[in-house]
Every structure is written in C-alpha cells, then in structure tokens.
C-alpha positions as CSV (number, residue, x, y, z in Angstrom):
1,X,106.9,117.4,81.8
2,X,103.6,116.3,80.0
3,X,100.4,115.4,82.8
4,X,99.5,112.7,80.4
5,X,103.6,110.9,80.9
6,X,103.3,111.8,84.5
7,X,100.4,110.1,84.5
8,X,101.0,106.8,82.9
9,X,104.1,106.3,85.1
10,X,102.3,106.6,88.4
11,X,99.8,104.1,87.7
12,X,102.6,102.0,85.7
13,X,104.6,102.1,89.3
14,X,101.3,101.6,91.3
15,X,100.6,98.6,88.9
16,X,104.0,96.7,90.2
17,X,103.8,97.5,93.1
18,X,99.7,96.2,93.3
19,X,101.6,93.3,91.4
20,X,103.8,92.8,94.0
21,X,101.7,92.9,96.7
22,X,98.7,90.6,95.2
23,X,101.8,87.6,94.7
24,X,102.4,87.7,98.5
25,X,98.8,87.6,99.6
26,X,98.1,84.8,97.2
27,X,101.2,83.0,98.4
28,X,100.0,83.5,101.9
29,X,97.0,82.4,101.2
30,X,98.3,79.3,99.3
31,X,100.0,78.5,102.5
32,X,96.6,78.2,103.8
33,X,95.3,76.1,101.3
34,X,92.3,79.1,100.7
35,X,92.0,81.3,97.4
36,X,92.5,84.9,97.4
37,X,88.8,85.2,97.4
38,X,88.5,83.4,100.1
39,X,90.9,84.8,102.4
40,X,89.1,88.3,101.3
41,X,86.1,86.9,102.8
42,X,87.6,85.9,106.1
43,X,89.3,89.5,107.0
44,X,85.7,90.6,105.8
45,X,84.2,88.4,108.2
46,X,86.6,88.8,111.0
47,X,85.8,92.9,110.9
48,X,82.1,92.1,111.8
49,X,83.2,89.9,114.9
50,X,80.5,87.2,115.9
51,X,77.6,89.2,114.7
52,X,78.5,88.0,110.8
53,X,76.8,89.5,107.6
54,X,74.1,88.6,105.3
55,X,75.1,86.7,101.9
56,X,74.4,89.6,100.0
57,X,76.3,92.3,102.2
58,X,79.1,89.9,101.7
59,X,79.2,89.9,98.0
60,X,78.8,93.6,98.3
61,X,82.0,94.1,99.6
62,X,83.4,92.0,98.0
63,X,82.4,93.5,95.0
64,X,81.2,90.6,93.0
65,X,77.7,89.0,92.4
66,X,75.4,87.3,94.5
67,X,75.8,83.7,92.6
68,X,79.5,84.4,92.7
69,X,80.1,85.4,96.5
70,X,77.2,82.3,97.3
71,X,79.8,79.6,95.8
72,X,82.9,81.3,98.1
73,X,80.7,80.9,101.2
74,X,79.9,77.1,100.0
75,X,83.0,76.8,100.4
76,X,84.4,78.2,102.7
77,X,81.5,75.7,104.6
78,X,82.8,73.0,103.1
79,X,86.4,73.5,104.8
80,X,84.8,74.2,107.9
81,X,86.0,78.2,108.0
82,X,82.8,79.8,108.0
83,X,79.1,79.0,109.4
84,X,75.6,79.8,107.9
85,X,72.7,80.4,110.9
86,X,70.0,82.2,111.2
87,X,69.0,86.3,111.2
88,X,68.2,86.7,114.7
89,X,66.2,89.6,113.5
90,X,64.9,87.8,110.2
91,X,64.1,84.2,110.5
92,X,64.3,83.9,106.6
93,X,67.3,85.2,106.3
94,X,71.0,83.5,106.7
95,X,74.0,85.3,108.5
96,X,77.8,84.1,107.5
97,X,80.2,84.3,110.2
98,X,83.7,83.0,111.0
99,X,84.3,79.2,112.7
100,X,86.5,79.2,115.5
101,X,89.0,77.6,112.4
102,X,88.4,80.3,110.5
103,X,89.5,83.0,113.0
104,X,92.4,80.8,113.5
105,X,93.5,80.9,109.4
106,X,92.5,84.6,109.4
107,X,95.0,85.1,112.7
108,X,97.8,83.5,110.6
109,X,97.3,85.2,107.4
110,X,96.6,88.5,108.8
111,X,100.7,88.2,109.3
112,X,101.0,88.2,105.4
113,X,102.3,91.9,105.6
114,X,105.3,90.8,107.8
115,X,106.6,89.7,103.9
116,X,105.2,92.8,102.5
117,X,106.7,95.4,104.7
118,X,109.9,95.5,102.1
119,X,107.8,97.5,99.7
120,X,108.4,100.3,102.1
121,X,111.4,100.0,103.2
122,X,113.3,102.7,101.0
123,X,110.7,105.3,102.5
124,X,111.5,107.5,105.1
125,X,108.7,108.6,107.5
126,X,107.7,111.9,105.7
127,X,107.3,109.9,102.3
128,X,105.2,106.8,103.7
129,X,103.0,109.5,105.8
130,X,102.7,111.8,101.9
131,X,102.0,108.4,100.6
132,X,99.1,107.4,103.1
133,X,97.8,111.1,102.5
134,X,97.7,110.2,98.6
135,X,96.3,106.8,99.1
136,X,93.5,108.4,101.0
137,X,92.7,110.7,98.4
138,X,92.5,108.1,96.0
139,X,90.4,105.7,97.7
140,X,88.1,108.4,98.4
141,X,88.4,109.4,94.2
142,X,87.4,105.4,93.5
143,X,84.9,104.9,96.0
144,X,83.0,108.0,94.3
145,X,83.2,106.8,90.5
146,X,81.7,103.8,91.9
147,X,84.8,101.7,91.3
148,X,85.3,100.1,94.7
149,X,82.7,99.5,97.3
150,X,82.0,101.6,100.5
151,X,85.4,103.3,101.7
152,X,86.6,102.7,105.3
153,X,88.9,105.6,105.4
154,X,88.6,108.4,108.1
155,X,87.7,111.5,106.1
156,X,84.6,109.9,105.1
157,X,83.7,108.8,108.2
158,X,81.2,110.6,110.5
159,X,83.7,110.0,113.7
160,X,85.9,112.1,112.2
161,X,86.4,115.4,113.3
162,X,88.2,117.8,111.3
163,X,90.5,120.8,112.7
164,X,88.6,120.8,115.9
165,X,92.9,121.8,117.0
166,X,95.0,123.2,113.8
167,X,97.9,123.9,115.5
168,X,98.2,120.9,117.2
169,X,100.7,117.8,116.0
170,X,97.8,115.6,115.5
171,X,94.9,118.5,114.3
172,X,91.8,116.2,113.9
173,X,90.2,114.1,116.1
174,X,87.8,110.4,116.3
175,X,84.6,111.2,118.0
176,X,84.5,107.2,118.5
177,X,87.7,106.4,120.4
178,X,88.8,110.5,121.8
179,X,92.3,109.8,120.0
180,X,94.0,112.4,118.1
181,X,94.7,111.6,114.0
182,X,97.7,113.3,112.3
183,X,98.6,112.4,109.2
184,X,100.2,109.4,109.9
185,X,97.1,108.3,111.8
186,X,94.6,108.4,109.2
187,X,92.7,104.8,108.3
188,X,92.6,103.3,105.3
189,X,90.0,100.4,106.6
190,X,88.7,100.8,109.9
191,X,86.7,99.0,111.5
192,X,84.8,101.3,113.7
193,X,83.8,103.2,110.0
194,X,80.0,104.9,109.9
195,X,79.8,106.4,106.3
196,X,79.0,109.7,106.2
197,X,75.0,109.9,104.7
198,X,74.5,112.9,102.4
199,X,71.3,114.5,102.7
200,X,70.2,116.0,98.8
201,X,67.7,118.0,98.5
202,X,64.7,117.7,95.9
C-alpha cells in the first residue's frame, strides 16, 4: 500500500467528516440567528469567563485579522451578545466580554454536539480513545507549522505531568486539578491551558 494513497484517503475521510461537522454547527448557529464566526467568538469568549479579552487577542484566536475580527465584535454589539469596556489595567485599551444574552445563546449552542455525536457512533471505545490520541498528535503537528493558533491540548501544557505513574490505568497526571489523565482523558481545548514556554538558547 503506497504512503502517498494512504495519505490522500485519510485527509479525504477527515475532509467529510470536517464537512459534516461544520453543516451542523452552522445550522446550529443559524438557529441562533449568529454566523459561524460569530458563534466562534462566543465559545472564545465564554472560556475567559467575565474577565474578557482584548480585540486583538480575539482575532488571534480566531485566526483572522484585526479589521476582520473588529467588524464580528461590532456586531456581535449590535445584537446585544457581547460588551466592549474598559482595561482595568490599561485605560486605553478595550476588553470584549460576553452579555448576560450572550452566555445565554452560547448555553444553547454549546448543545450543537447533541446532533454531532452520530459521527461516532460506529466507534467502539478503543477506536474513539486511538482516535483522540491521533487527533492530539495532529493538533500539536498544526499548531507547530503555524497553521492554527495556540493549542489547548494537554501534552503541551505545563500542568501536565507525564508518567509521574506508568503502570497505572491513567499514567499522567494535571498538576492544576490533582486528576489522573489516561488516554481517554486527554484535552483537546481546555480551558485551564498554560502553554508550555521554550527557553532557546543564543
């Protein structure tokens, strides 16, 4: 079997499937009378709690310009889902953060993988836990050619403790909450995440 045929198949399957996937949450989000974009922003938003996030940390992870992540926030203020106030911390500065609507429409959309869950449902629990593992992998592969922003995903994070007990069930550990990870544990995009900083030399 040729690497190069192997290859186009998986990302040919992982294509439907991403297919798939993106019709439900735009047809959640449709139900919500939000964009995709916007309904990005709101789980982005809802993640960082009251506190909020600067304009331009915004677009960052959202992956798109400034100009371009400024006209989702307009309006998303326009339909009353998000607030602009002040940087406690830098009075020129503006901090986005969720309305007491918004969390509302984020509650109900947050459900959109209630639809989804039928993409799984052929998989036993070995293959979805061998498919998270691969997942994992691959997140970490795009996050490092620069492909997708920062990577929530426990390997790269500095609460994560590796082997601290290889014989056990569950092997590694969080350092954040005490729990256990095995590898059906591992996060994909958690919110407790601290990226691991690299020091290099030179």
């Amino acid at each position: 079997m040729a690497r190069d045929d192997l290859e186009h198949r998986l990302l040919t399957g992982l294509e439907r499937v991403g297919s798939v996937l993106r019709t439900l949450r735009r047809q959640s989000a449709q139900a919500e009378g939000v964009t995709g974009t916007q309904a990005r922003v709101l789980r982005i938003l809802a993640r960082h709690g009251v506190v909020g996030l600067r304009g331009v940390e915004l677009s960052r992870e959202l992956g798109v310009s400034r100009a371009s992540g400024a006209e989702t926030v307009a309006a998303l203020v326009g339909r009353a889902l998000v607030q602009q106030v002040e940087d406690p911390t830098d009075g020129r500065a503006r901090l986005v953060r969720l309305t007491e609507r918004g969390r509302e429409v984020h509650a109900r959309l947050a459900h959109w993988d209630d639809s989804a869950g039928q993409v799984l449902d052929g998989l036993e629990d070995a293959e979805r836990i061998a498919m998270l593992r691969s997942l994992v992998t691959t997140i970490q592969g795009l996050e490092a050619s620069g492909l997708i922003p920062e990577a929530r995903v426990c390997p790269s994070c500095e609460h994560f403790q590796e082997d601290p007990d290889p014989r056990a069930e569950a092997p590694h550990r969080c350092a954040l909450t005490g729990d256990p990870i095995g590898p059906g544990d591992l996060q994909v995009d958690c919110d407790g995440h601290r990226h691991v900083v690299v020091l290099r030399r030179g």
